[in-house]
C-alpha positions in Angstrom: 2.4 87.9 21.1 3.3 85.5 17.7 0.0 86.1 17.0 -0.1 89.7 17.6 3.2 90.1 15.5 1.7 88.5 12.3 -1.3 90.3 12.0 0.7 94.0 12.3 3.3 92.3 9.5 2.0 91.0 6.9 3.8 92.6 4.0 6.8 91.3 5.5 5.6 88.2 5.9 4.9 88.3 2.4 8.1 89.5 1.4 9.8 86.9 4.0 8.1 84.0 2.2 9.8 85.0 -0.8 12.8 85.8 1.0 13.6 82.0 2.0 13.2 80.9 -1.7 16.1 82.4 -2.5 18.8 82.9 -0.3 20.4 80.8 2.1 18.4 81.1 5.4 16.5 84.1 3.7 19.3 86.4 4.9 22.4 88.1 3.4 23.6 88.0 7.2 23.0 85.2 9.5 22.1 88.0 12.8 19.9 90.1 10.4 16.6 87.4 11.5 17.4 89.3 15.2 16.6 86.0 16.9 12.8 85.9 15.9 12.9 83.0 13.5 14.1 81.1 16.6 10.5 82.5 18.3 8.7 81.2 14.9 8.6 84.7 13.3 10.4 86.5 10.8 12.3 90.1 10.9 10.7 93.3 9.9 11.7 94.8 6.3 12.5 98.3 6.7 11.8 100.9 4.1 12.9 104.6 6.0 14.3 106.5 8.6 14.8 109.4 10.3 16.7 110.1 12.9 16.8 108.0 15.5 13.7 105.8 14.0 13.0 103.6 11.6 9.7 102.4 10.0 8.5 98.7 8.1 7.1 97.8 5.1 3.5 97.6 6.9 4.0 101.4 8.3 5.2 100.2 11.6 7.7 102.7 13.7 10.4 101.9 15.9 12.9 103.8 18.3 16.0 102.5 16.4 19.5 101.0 18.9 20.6 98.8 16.0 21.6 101.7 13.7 22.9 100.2 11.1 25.0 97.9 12.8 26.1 101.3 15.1 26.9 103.0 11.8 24.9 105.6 11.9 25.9 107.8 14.7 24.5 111.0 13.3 21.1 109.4 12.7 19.5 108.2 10.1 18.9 110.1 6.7 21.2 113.4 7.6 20.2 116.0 5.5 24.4 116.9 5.3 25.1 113.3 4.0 22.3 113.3 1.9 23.3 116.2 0.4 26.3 115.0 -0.5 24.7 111.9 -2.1 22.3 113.7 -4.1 25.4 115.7 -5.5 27.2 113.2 -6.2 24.8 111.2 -8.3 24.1 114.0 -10.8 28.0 113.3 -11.8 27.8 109.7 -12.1 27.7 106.6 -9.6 31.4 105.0 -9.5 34.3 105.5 -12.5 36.4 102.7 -10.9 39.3 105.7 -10.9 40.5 108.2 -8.7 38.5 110.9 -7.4 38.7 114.3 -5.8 36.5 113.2 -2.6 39.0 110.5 -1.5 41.4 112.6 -1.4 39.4 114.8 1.1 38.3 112.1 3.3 41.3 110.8 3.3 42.8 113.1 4.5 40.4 114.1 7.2 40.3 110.6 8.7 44.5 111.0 8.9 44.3 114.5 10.6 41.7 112.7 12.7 44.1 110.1 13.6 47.1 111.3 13.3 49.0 107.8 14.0 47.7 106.8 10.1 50.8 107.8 8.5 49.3 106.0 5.8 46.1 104.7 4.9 44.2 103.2 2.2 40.5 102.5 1.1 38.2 98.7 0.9 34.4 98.5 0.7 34.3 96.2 4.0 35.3 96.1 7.5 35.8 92.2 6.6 38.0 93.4 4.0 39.9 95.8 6.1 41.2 93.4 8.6 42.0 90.9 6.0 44.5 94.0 4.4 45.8 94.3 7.9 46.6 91.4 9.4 48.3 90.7 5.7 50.2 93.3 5.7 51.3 92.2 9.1 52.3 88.2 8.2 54.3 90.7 5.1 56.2 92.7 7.3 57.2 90.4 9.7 57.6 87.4 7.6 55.5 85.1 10.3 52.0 84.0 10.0 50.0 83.6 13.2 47.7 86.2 14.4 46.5 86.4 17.8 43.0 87.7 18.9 40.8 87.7 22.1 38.2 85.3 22.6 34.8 86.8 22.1 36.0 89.2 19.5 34.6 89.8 15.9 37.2 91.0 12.9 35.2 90.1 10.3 34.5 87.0 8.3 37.9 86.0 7.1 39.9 83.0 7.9 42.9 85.0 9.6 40.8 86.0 12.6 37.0 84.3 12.0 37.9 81.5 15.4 37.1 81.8 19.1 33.9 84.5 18.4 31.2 83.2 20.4 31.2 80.5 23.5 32.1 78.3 24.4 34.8 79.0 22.2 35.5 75.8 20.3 36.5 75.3 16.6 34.3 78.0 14.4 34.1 77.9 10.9 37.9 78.2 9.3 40.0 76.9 12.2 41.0 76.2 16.1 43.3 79.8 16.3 45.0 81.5 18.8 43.9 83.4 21.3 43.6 84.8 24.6 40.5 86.2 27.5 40.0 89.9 27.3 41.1 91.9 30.1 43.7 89.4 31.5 46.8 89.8 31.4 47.7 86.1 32.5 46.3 84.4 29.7 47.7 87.1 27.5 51.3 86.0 28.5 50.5 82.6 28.7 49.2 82.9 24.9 52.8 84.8 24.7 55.2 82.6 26.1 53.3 79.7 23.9 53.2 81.6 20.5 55.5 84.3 20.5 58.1 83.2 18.1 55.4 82.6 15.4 53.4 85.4 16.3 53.3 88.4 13.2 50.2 90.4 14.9 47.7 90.7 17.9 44.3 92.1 16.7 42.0 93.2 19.2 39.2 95.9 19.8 39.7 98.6 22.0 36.3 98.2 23.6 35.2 94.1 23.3 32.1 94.8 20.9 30.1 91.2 20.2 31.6 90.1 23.7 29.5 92.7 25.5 30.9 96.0 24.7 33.2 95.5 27.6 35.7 98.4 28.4 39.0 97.6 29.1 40.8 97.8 32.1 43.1 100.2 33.0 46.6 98.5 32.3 45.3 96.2 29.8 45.9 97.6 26.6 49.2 99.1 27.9 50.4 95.7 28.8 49.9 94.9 25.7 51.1 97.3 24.0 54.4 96.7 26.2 54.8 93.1 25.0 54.2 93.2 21.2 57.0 95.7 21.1 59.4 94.2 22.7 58.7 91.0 20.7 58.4 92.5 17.8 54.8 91.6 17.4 52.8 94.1 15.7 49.3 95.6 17.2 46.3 96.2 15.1 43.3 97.6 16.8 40.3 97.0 14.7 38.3 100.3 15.8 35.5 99.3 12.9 33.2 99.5 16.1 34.9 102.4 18.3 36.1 104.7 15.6 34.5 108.2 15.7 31.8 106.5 18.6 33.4 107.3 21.8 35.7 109.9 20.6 36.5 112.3 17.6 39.0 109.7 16.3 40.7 106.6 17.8 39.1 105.5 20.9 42.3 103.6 21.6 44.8 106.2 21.5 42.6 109.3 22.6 40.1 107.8 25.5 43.0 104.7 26.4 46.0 106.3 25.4 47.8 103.3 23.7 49.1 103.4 20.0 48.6 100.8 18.0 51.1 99.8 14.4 47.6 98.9 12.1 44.1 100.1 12.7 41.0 99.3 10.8 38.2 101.5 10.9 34.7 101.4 8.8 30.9 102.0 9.7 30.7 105.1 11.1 33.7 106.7 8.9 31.8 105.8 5.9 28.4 107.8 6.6 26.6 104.7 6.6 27.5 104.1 3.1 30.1 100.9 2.5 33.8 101.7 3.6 36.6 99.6 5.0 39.9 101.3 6.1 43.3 100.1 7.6 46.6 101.8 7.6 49.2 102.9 10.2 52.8 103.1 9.8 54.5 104.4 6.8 57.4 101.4 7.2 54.1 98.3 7.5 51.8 100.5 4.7 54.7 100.4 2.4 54.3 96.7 1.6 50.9 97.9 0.3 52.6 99.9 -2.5 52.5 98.6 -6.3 55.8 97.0 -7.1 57.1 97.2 -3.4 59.6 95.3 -2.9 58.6 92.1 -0.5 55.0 93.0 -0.9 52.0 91.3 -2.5 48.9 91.7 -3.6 46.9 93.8 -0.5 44.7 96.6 -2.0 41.8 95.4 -4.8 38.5 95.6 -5.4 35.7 97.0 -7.7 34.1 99.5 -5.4 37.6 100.5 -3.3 36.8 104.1 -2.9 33.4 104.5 -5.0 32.5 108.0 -5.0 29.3 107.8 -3.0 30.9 106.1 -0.2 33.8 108.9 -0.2 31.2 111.8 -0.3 29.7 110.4 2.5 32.6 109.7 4.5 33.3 113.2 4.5 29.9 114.8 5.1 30.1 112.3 8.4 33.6 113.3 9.6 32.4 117.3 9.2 29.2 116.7 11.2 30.9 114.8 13.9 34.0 117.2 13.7 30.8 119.9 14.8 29.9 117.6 17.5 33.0 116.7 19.0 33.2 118.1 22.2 29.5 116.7 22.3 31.0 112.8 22.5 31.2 113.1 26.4 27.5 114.0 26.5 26.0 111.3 24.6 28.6 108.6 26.2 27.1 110.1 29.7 24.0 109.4 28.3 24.9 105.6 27.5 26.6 105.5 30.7 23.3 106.5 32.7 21.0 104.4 31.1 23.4 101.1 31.7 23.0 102.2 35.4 18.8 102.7 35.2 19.1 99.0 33.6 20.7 97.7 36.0 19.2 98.9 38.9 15.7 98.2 37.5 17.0 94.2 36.8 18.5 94.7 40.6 15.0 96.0 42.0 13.2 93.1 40.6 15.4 90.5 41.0 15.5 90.0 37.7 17.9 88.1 35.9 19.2 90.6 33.8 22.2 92.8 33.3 23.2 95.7 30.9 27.0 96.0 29.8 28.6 98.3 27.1 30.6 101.3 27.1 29.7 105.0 26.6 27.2 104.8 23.9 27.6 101.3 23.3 24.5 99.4 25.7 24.0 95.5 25.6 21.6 93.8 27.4 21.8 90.0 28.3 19.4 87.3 29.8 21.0 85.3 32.4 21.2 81.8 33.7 22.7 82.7 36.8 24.0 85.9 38.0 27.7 87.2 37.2 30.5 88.1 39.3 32.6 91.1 39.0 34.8 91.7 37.0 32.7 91.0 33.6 34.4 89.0 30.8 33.0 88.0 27.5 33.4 84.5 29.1 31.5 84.9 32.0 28.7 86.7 30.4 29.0 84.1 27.4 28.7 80.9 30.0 25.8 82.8 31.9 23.1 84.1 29.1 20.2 82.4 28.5 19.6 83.1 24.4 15.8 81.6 24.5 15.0 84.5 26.8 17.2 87.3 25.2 15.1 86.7 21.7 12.0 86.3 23.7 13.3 89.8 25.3 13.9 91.3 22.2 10.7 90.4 20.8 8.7 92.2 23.5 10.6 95.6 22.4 9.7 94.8 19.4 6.2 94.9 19.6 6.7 97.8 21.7 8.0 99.6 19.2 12.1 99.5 20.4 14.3 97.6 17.4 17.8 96.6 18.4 20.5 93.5 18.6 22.6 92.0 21.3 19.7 92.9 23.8 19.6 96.6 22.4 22.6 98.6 20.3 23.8 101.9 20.5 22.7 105.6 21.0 23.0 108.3 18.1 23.4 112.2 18.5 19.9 112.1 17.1 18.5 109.3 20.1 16.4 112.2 22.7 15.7 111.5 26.2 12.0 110.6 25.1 13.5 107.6 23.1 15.2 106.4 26.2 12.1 106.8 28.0 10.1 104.9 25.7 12.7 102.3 25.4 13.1 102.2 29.4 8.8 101.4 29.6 9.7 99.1 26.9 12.4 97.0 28.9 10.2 97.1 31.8 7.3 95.9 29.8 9.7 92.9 29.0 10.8 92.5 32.5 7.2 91.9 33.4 6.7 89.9 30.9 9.3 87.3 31.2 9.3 87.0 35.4 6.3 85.6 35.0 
């Protein structure tokens, strides 16, 4: 298959070569090799897309689940966002001022979202839950922030701890946190921390630890306790926002409120955006000259035109499609259950977890008890076989990460076919 992979890349090949002469690793982001330098290969460089596929430098075509890191939930190249990018060249790339489009997406994000009294602008979602959890240590004059183990919030030292297991010191420090859909070792981490405590981040739906849902008094109980502490939430929605729902997945499909929210990816129309923002009393900190406040909104390419015209070409083409979420999220939820039952029919070690559109697919070590945790999964999967998985849908033509991605509005049910023979394919492969 190494073999096989070589001789239908070898522009990228080429291009890796040079690649690894330069930067660290030959990436600009450590998952961007998708596991196949650990198989001795290299990743594809992409040059188009359409849709839901995307093609390499040597011509090859894929059915696309990565999607831009799930950004691109309208598919790739929409003519309405290119549009918008075309028209905003003619004027002129970034002024590093104020413009009219900011205003407008702005403003549709907030009637989106109504709970963002306030909001403001970054270029990253990295950025965006640095602002937050900030603005949170401001506002309540304490510094701790608490997260759940398995989580990712980005690559900054208030919440870059406890991402992957086993959960030992990452990069920046030993933090605090707590398991994901338990409530015990929330109010343990509680009773521990909650004096020092100025925020709880989390993600609605657990994205890097499996896309797992949450349970049905989970995020309530939370909610509960941070308020009556006088702990602020912050639900970084970078991930959920505008995927399973026209908005805020964890106020409209959970019904919890949070005090911060970031958002990014999908808001920004594939183009670079990082938001955050809530309420008015927390944002004000965020104000020039406020008083208490510091220094929480910067950066060169905070609200650069093209990003904002984007933005809001994407919120008007999913605003079109929004009574359309519960059709593609049945189509997530109905391929999770063909997965499944195919790994179940061969007795294969395999299982597929996610949420609505959101489908991850793991190789196992030993099979998983109910109910799934980002613990469980992250003690059981077997990552010499997930990149040997993922490089059999590769070369049959299915690109994705963490087992397989995300659908998009523009995914049809022959791209879930294909990708189904693929995964079998795979299957048959690797129980061999």
């Amino acid at each position: 298959m190494l073999e096989r992979y070589k001789k239908t890349t070898q522009k990228s090949a080429i291009l890796w070569d040079r690649a690894v002469k330069v930067f660290s690793g030959g990436v600009n982001h450590n998952i961007r090799t998708f596991g196949l330098d650990r198989c001795g290969a290299y990743p594809p460089f992409i040059v188009s897309g359409d849709g839901s596929c995307i093609r390499d430098i040597d011509g090859n075509e894929f059915v696309d689940w990565w999607m831009t890191h799930y950004a691109q939930i309208l598919g790739h190249n929409n003519p309405a966002v290119k549009k918008a990018l075309k028209s905003q060249l003619e004027n002129g790339v970034h002024f590093g001022g104020l413009n009219e489009p900011l205003v407008i997406l702005g403003e549709k994000i907030q009637s989106a979202i109504p709970l963002l009294k306030k909001l403001r602008f970054c270029s990253t979602g990295s950025e965006s839950t640095m602002y937050a959890t900030r603005l949170a240590r401001l506002f309540t004059k304490k510094k701790v922030v608490a997260k759940a183990r398995g989580g990712w919030h980005g690559g900054n030292d208030a919440v870059g701890f406890h991402i992957s297991y086993p959960y030992s010191d990452s990069p920046f420090y030993d933090g605090v946190s707590f398991d994901y859909n338990d409530k015990s070792s929330f109010d343990q981490m509680l009773d521990k921390h909650k004096n020092d405590l100025a925020a709880v981040i989390i993600e609605p739906v657990l994205g890097a630890g499996g896309g797992i849902a949450p349970e049905t008094d989970f995020l309530p109980h939370i909610r509960e306790q941070t308020e009556k502490h006088g702990i602020l939430l912050i639900f970084d929605e970078i991930i959920t926002g505008f995927r399973l729902c026209f908005g805020s997945a964890g106020a409209e499909v959970y019904g919890v409120k949070p005090d911060l929210m970031t958002l990014g990816k999908i808001a920004g129309g594939g183009m670079h955006l990082g938001v955050y923002g809530g309420r008015e009393d927390v944002m004000e900190l965020a104000k020039p000259g406020a008083e208490g406040g510091r220094w929480v909104g910067g950066g060169t390419f905070s609200s650069h035109p093209m990003a904002m015209v984007a933005g809001v070409a994407a919120i008007d083409e999913l605003h079109k499609r929004k009574d359309n979420y519960s059709k593609l999220n049945q189509m997530g939820d109905t391929f999770r259950s063909r997965l499944n039952n195919l790994f179940n029919e061969k007795e294969f070690l395999g299982i597929a977890t996610g949420t609505g559109s959101i489908i991850f697919v793991s190789m196992l070590k030993k099979m998983i008890e109910a109910p799934l945790t980002a613990q469980k999964i992250g003690e059981a999967i077997d990552h010499d076989l997930l990149d040997k998985f993922q490089s059999i849908l590769m070369e049959e033509g299915v690109f994705g990460y963490h087992g397989l991605g995300a659908i998009s509005f523009s995914h049809s049910e022959s791209d879930l076919s294909k990708t189904f023979d693929a995964i079998e394919v795979a299957v048959k492969s690797l129980d061999t």
